[in-house]
Backbone bond lengths (Angstrom), bond angles and torsions (degrees), N, CA, C in turn:
res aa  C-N    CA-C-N  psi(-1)  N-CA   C-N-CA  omega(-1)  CA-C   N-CA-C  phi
1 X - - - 1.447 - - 1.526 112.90 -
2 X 1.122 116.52 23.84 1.607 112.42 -165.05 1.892 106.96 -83.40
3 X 1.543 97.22 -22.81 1.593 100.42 -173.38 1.706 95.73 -87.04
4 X 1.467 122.93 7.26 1.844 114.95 178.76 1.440 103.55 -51.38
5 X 1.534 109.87 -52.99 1.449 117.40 -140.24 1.648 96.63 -75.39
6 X 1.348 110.42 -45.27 1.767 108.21 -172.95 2.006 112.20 -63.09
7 X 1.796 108.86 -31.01 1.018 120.55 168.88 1.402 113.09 -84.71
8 X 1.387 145.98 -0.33 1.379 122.13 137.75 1.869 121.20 -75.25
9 X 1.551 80.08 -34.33 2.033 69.13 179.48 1.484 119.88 -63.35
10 X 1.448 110.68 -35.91 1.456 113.12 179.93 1.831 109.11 -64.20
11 X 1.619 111.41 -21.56 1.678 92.49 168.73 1.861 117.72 -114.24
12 X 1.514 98.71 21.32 1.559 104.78 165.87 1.607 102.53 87.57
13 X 0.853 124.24 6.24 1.909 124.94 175.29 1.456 105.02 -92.24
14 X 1.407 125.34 -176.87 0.923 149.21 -145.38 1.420 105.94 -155.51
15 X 1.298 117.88 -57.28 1.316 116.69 170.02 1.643 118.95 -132.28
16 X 1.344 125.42 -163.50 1.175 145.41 -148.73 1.740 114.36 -140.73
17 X 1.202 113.84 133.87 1.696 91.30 175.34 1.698 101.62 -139.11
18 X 1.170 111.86 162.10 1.766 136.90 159.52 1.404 113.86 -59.20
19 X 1.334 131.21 144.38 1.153 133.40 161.43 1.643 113.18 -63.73
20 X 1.339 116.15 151.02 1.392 114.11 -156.83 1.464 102.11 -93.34
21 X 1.647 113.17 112.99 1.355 120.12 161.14 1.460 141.44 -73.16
22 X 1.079 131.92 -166.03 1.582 135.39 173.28 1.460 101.83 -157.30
23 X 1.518 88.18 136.87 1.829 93.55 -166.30 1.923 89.02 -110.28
24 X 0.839 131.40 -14.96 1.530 123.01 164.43 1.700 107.91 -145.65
25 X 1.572 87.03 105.14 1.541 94.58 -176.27 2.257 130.69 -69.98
26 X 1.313 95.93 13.86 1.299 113.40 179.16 1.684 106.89 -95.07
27 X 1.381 98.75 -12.61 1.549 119.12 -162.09 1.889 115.68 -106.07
28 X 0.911 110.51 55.15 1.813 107.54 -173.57 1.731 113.58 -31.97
29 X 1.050 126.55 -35.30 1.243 136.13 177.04 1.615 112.63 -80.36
30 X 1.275 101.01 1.66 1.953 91.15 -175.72 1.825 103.50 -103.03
31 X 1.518 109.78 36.33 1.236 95.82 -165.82 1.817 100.24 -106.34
32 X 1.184 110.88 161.57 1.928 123.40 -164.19 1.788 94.28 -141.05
33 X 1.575 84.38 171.20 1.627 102.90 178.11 2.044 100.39 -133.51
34 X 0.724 129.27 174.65 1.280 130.53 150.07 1.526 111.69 -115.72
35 X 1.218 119.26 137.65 1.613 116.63 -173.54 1.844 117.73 -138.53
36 X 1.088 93.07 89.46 1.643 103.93 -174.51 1.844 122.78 -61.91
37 X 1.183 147.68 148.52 1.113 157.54 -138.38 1.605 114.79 -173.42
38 X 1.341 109.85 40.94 1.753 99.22 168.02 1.666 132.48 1.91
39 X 1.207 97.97 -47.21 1.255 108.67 -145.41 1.564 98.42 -98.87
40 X 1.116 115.89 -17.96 1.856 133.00 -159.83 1.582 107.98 79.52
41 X 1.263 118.08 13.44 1.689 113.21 -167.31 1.642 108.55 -95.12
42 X 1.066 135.01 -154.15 1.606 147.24 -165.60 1.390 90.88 -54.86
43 X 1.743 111.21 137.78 1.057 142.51 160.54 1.939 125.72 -91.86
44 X 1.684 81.02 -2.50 1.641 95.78 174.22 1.527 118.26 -81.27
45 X 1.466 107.63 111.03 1.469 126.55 -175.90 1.414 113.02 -85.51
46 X 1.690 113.95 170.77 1.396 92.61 176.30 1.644 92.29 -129.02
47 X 1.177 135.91 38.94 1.741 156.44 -145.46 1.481 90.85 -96.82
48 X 1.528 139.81 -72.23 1.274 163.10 -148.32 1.430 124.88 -147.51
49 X 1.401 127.07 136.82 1.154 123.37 -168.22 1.797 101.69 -87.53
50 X 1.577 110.71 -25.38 1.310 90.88 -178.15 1.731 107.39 -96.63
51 X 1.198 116.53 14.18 1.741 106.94 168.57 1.852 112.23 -94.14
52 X 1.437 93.88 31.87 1.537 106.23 -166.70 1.382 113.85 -117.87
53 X 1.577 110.17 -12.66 1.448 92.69 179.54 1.546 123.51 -115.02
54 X 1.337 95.36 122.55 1.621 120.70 -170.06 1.349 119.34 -80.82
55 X 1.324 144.00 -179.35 1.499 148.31 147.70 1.231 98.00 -94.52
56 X 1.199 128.31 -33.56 1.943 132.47 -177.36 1.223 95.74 -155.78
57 X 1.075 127.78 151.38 1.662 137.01 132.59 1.234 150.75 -16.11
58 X 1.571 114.07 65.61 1.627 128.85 -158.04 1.710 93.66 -33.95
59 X 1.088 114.29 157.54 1.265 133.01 146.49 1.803 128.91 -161.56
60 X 1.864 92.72 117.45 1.429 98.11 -174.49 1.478 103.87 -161.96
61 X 1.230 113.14 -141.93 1.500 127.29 172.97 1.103 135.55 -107.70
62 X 0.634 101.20 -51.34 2.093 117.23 168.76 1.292 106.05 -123.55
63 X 1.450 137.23 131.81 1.088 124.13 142.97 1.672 123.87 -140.96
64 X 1.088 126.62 167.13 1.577 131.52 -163.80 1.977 97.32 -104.91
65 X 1.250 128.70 111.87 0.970 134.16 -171.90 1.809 115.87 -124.33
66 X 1.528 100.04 114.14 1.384 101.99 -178.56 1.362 124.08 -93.63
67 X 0.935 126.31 138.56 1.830 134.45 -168.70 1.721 101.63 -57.99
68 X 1.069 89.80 141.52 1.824 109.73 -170.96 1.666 97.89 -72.95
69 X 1.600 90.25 120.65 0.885 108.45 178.40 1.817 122.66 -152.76
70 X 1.135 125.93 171.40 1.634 107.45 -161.85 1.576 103.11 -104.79
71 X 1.393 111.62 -24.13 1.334 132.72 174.64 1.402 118.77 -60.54
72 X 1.372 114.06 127.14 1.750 114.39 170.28 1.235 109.75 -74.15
73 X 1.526 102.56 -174.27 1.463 124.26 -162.43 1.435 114.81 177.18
74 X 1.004 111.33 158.51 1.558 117.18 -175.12 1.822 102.76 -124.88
75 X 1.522 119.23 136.80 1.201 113.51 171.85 1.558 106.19 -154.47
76 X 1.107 109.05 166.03 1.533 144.86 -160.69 1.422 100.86 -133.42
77 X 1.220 113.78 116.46 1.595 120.04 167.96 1.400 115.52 -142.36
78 X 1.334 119.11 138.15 1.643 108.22 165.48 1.813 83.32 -140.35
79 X 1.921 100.78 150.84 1.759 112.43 174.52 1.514 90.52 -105.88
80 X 1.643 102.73 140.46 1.291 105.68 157.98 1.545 113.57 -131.98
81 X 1.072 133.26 -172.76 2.159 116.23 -141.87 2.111 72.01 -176.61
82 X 1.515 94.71 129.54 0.906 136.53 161.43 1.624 118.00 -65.33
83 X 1.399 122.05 92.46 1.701 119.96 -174.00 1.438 102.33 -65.79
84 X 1.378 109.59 -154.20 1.527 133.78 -168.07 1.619 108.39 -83.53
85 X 1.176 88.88 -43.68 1.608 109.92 177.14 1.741 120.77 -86.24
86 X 1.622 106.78 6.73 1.293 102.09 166.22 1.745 123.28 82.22
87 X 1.172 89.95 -11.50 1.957 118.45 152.74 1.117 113.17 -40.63
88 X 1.318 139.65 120.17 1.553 110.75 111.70 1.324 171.95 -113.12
89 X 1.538 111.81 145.92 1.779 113.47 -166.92 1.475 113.05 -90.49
90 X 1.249 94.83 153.67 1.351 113.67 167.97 1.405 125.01 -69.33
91 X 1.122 113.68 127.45 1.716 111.28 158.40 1.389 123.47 -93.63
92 X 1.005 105.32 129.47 1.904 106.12 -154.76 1.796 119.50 12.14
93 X 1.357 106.85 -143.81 1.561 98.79 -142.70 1.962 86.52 -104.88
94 X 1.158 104.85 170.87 1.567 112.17 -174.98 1.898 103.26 -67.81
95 X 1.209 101.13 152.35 1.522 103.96 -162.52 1.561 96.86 -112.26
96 X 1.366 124.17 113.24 1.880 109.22 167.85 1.887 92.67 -116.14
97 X 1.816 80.06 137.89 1.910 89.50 -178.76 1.432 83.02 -137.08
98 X 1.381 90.79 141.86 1.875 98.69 145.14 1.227 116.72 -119.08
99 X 1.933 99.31 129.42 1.500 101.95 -157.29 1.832 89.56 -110.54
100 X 1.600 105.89 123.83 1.534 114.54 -155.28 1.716 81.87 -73.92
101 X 1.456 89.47 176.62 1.706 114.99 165.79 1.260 116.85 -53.88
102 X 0.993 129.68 173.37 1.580 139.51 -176.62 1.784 108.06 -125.73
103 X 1.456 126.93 32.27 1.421 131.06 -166.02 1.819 89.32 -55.51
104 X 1.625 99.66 132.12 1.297 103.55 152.51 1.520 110.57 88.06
105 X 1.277 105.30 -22.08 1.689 121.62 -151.35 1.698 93.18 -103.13
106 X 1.572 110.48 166.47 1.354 111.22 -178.03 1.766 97.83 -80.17
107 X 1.414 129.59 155.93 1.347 111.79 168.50 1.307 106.58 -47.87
108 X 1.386 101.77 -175.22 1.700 113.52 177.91 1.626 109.06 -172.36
109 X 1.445 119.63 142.26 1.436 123.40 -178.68 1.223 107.72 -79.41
110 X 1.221 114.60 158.62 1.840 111.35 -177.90 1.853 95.63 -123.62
111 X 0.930 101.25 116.74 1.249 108.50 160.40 1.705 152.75 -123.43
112 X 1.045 110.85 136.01 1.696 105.57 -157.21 1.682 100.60 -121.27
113 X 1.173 103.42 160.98 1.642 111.82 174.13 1.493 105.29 177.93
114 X 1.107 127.07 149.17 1.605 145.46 150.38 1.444 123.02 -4.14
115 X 1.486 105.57 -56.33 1.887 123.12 -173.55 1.312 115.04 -117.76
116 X 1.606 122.59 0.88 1.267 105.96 -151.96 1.906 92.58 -80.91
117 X 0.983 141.50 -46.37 1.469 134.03 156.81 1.592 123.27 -58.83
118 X 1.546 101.16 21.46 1.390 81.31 176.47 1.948 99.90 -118.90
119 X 1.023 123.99 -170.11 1.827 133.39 178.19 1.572 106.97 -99.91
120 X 1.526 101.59 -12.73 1.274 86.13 -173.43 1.544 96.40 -126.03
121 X 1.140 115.27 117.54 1.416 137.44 179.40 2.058 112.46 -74.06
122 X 1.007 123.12 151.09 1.238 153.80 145.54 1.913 101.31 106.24
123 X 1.651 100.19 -171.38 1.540 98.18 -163.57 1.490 112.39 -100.26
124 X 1.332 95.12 108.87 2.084 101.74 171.71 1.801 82.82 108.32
125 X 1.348 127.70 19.29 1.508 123.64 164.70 1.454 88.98 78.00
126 X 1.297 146.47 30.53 1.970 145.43 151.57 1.349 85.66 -77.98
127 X 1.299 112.24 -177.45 1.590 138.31 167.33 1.595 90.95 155.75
């Protein structure tokens, strides 16, 4: 991935995203993106209109992003990243949130990742 960062600047992005999965296909609402960020900067993609709506403007490195929706959910996530040696490590510890309903409220994406609350941006503390 070392040529990401020179090939997003040359087309004006910031980040990178995954094709959009479904982790229980009985479930239309259980679907995510993964959305990468070299740099630790904007997590704002331009992939889908509904992996777009924020309360603010994620900003981090990796993050797991669920389609806007008004409905809660409960999730469990941990990222793990492929070393030099073809390993893989963990990025910090597994994350369980329950992300309440949205009654009344505009939908909204829920998003989680490693750095995005932290100051220091990228993966294993690089950026």
């Amino acid at each position: 991935l070392s040529w990401l960062e020179q090939q997003l600047t040359q087309e004006g992005r910031e980040c990178t995203n995954s094709n959009i999965f479904q982790v229980d296909p009985t479930d239309g609402y259980s679907t995510y993106m993964l959305v990468f960020s070299p740099r630790g900067g904007s997590l704002e993609h331009e992939a889908d209109d509904d992996y777009q709506v924020f309360d603010s403007i994620p900003r981090g490195t990796l993050a797991l992003i669920r389609r806007a929706d008004d409905y809660g959910t409960n999730l469990c996530y941990r990222f793990f990243v492929r070393d030099a040696s073809l390993e893989f490590q963990p990025l910090g510890e597994a994350t369980r949130v329950a992300v309440p309903a949205r009654e009344g409220d505009e939908p909204a994406c829920f998003v989680g990742g490693p750095d995005l609350h932290s100051d220091s941006k990228g993966l294993f503390g690089l950026s």
